[in-house]
C-alpha positions in Angstrom: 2.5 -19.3 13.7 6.0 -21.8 13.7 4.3 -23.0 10.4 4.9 -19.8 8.9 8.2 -19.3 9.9 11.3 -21.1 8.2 13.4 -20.8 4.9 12.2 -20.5 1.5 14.2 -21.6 -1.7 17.2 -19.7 -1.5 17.3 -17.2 -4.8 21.1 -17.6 -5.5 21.6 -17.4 -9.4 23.1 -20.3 -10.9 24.3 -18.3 -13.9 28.3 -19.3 -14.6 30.9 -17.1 -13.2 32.4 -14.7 -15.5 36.3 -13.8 -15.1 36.4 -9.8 -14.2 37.6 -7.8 -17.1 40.3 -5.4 -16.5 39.8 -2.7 -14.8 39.4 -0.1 -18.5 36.9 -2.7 -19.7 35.1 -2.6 -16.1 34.6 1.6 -16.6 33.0 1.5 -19.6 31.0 -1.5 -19.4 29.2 0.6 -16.4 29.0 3.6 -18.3 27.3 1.7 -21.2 24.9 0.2 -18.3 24.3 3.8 -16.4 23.2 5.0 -19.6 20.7 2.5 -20.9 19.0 2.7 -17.4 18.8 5.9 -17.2 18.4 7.0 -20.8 16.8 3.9 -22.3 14.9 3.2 -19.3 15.6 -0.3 -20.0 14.7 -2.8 -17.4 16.8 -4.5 -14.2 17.0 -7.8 -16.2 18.0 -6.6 -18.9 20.6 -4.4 -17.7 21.6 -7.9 -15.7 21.9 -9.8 -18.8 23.8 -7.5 -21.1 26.1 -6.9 -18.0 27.1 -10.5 -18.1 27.2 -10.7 -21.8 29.4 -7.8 -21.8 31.7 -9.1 -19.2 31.9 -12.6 -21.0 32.8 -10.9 -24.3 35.7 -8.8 -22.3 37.0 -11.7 -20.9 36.9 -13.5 -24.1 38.7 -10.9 -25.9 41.4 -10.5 -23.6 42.0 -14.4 -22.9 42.4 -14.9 -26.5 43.4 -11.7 -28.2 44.7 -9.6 -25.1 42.4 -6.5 -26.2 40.3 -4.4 -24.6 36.6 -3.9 -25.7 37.9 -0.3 -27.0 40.4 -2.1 -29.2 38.3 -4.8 -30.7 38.0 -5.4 -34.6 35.1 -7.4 -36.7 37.6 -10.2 -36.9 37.2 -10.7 -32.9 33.8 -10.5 -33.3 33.1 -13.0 -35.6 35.3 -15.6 -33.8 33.2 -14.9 -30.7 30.1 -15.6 -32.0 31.4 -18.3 -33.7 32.7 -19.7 -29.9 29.4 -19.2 -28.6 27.7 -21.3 -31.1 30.5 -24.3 -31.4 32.1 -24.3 -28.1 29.7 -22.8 -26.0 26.4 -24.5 -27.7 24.3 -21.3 -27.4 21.1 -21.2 -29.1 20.1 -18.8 -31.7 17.9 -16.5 -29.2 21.4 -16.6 -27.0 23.5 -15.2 -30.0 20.8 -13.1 -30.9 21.1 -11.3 -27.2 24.5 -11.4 -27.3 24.5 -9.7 -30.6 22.1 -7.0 -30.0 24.3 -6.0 -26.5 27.5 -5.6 -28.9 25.5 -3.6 -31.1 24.1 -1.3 -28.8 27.3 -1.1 -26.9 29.6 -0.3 -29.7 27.2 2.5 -31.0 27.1 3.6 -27.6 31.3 3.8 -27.5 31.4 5.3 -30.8 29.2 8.2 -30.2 30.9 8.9 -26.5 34.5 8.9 -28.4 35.3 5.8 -26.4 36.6 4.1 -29.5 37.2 5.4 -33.6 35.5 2.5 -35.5 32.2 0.2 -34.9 33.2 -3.5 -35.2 29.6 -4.6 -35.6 28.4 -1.8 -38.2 28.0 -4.6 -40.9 27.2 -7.8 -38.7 24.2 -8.7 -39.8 21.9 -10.1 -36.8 21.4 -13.7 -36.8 17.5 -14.6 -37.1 16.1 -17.6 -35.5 12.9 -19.3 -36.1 9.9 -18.0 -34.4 8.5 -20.6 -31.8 4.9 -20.5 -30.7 4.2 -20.6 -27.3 3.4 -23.2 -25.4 -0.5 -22.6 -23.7 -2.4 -24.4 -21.1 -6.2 -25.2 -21.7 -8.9 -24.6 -19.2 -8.8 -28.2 -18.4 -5.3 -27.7 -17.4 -5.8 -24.0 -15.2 -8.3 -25.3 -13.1 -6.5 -28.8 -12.5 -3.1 -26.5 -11.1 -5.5 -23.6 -9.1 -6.9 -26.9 -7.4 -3.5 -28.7 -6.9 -2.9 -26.2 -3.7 -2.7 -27.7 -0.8 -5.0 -25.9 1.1 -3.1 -27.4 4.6 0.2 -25.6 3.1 1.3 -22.7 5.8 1.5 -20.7 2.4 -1.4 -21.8 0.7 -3.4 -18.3 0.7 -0.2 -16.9 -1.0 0.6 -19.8 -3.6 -3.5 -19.3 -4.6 -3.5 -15.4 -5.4 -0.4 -15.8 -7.2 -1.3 -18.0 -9.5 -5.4 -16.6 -10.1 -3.1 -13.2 -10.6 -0.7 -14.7 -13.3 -3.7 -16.6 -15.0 -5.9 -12.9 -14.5 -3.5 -10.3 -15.6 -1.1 -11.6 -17.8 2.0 -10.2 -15.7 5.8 -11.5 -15.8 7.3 -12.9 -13.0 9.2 -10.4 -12.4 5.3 -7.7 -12.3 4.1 -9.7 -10.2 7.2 -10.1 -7.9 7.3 -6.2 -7.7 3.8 -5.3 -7.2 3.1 -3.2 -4.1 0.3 -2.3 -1.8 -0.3 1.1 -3.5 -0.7 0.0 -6.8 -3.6 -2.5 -6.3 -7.0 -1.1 -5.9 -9.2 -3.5 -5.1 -12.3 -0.7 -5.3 -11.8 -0.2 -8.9 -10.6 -4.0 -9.3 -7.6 -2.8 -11.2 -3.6 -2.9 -10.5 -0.8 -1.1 -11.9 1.9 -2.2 -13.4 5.7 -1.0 -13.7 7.0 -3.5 -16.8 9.4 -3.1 -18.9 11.7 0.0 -19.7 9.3 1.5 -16.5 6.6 1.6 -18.7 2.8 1.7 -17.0 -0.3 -0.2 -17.5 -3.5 -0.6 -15.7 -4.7 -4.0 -16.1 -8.5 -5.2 -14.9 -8.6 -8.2 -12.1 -11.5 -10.6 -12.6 -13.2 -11.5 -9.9 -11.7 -14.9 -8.9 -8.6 -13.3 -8.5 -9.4 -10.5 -6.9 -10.8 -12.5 -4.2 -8.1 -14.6 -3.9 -5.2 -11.3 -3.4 -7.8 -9.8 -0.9 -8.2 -12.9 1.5 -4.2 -13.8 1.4 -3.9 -9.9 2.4 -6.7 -9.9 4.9 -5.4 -13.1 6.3 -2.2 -14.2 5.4 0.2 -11.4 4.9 -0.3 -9.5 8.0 0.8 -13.0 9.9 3.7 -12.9 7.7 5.2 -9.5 7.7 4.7 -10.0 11.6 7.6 -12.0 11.4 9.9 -9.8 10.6 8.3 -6.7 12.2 8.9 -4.6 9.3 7.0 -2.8 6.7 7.3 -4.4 3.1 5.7 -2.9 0.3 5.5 -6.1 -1.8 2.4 -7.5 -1.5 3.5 -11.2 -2.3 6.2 -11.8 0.8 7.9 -14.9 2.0 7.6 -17.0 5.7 10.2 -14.5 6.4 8.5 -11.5 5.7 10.7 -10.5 2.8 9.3 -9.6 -0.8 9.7 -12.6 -2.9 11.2 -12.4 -6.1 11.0 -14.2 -9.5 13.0 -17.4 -8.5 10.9 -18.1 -6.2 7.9 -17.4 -8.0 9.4 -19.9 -10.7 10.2 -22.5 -8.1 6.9 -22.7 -6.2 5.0 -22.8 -9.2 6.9 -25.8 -10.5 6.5 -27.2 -7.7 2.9 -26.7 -7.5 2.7 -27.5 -11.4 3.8 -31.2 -10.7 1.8 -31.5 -7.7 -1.1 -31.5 -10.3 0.0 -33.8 -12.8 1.7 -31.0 -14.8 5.3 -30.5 -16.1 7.3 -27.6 -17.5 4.7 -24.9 -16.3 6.2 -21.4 -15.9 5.1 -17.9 -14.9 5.5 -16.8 -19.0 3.3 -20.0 -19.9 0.6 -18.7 -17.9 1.3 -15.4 -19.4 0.7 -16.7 -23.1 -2.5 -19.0 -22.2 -3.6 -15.3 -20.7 -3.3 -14.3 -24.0 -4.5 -16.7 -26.1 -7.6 -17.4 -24.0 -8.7 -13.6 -24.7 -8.4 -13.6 -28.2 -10.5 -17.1 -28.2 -12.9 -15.0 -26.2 -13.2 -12.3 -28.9 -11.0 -10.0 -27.5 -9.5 -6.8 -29.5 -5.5 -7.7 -30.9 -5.1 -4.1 -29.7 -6.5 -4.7 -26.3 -4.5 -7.9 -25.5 -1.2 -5.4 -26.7 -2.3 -3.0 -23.8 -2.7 -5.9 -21.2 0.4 -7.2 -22.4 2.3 -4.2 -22.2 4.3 -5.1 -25.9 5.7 -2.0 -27.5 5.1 -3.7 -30.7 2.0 -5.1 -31.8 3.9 -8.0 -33.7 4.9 -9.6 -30.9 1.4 -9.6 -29.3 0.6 -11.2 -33.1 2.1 -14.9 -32.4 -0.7 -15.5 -30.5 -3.2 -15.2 -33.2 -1.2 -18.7 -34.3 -1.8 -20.1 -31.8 -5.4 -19.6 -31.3 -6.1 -22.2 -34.3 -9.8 -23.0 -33.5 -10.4 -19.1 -33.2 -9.3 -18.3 -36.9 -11.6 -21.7 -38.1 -14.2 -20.1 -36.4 -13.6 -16.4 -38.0 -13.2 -18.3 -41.6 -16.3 -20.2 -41.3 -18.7 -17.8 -40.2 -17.3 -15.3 -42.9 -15.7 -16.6 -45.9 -18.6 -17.4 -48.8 -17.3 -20.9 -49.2 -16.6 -21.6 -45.5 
């Protein structure tokens, strides 16, 4: 039982620190926030991430222009994009979030009276080139389910949570919030809270399935004895805690390498999930479902990436294959 017990990665965010705006900026940057989570529904990283994209923006605007956010004219904005780009080195999919939070945020201040005039009316958004995801073949899967050590204290955990990822298709951030209530092992489904709250029951295959139910059967009790509390997480840490998505992202890549295997992620295993149902003849509409995308475009990229599927489809049906 010492095994178990120790420290995991510590989750600390490396993100930069952001000067605090003044106080005026501070109010309405949390009313904006209050009202996408609760209106909007939108999710806790996103509100994260347009929190710190607002607060960089404030403190840009007063640094170099001594304005508050309410103040701010399409002159400032331009030169702030332009900063991010040439001084800061974003890349386009960082402009492109920081341009859709001053978007949504100034059509938010307009409408609430908090300022006359919408500096980003006519900014036209930036658009970047789509990038196909990167996916693992079946080669590759079974060479990192096999690269856990089965001596690890932890190894009953590392092994459902990658079968799980590889099963279901979830983000890191699913699978880091999934609870004891919402898996049903009888009806060899879970349920899944993604984003903007939005529900989804996804099937479990039977490899994976068996995996969750032994590290539960085995493992986690051992583990939440630790710290002789109730978690509802069902993935916890040698503490006892509910893991989150840094640590999912670290033991992974850890695991990853072990196996011979670099730059594997929890959203890599996400798009081979995909991909590896529409080789296997699955419905575009269904993999949207699993997925849990809003908008069946973006569930669409993976039908590029699933070359030998479409050669397949063109031979078998064109007249002059």
């Amino acid at each position: 039982m010492d095994a178990l017990i120790g420290s995991e990665n510590s989750d600390a965010s490396t993100r930069k620190v952001t000067p605090i705006p003044a106080a005026e900026d501070n109010a309405v940057i949390n009313d904006f926030l209050t009202y996408i989570q609760i209106e909007l529904g939108l999710a806790d990283n996103t509100l994260a991430a347009y929190r710190s994209d607002l607060m960089q923006f404030a403190a840009f605007c007063d640094q170099q222009f001594s304005r508050p956010l309410v103040r701010v004219d399409r002159m400032i904005i331009g030169e702030y994009l332009k900063y991010l780009q040439a001084q800061r080195n974003f890349r386009t999919s960082s402009v492109l979030r920081h341009t859709a939070a001053l978007k949504m945020f100034y059509r938010f201040a307009v409408a609430r009276g908090k300022t006359m005039e919408n500096p980003t009316e006519h900014l036209e958004t930036p658009h970047g080139w789509r990038k196909l995801p990167e996916v693992m073949n079946r080669a590759q899967i079974e060479a990192l389910l096999k690269a856990v050590n089965p001596e690890h204290p932890l190894a009953l955990r590392d092994q459902a949570i990658i079968e799980l990822f590889y099963a279901c298709g979830l983000r890191a951030s699913e699978l880091a919030d999934l609870t004891e209530l919402n898996v049903h092992a009888e009806l060899g489904v879970i349920r899944v809270i993604g984003k903007g709250r939005k529900e989804r029951i996804i099937p479990v295959g039977k490899p994976a399935r068996a995996a969750m139910e032994k590290y539960m059967r085995e493992l986690r009790p051992k583990l939440l004895a630790v710290s002789k509390s109730r978690v509802p997480n069902v993935f916890v840490s040698r503490s006892g805690r509910g893991i989150n998505r840094i640590v999912l992202w670290q033991r992974l890549d850890r695991i990853s390498r072990a196996a011979g295997l670099k730059h594997i992620h929890p959203h890599k295993l996400r798009h081979t999930f995909a991909t590896h149902l529409l080789s296997g003849g699955a419905d575009l509409r269904i993999v949207q479902e699993l997925l849990g995308h809003s908008d069946i475009g973006t569930t669409q990229i993976y039908t590029h990436v699933d070359a030998d599927r479409l050669k397949t489809v063109h031979r078998r049906h064109h007249p002059r294959p």
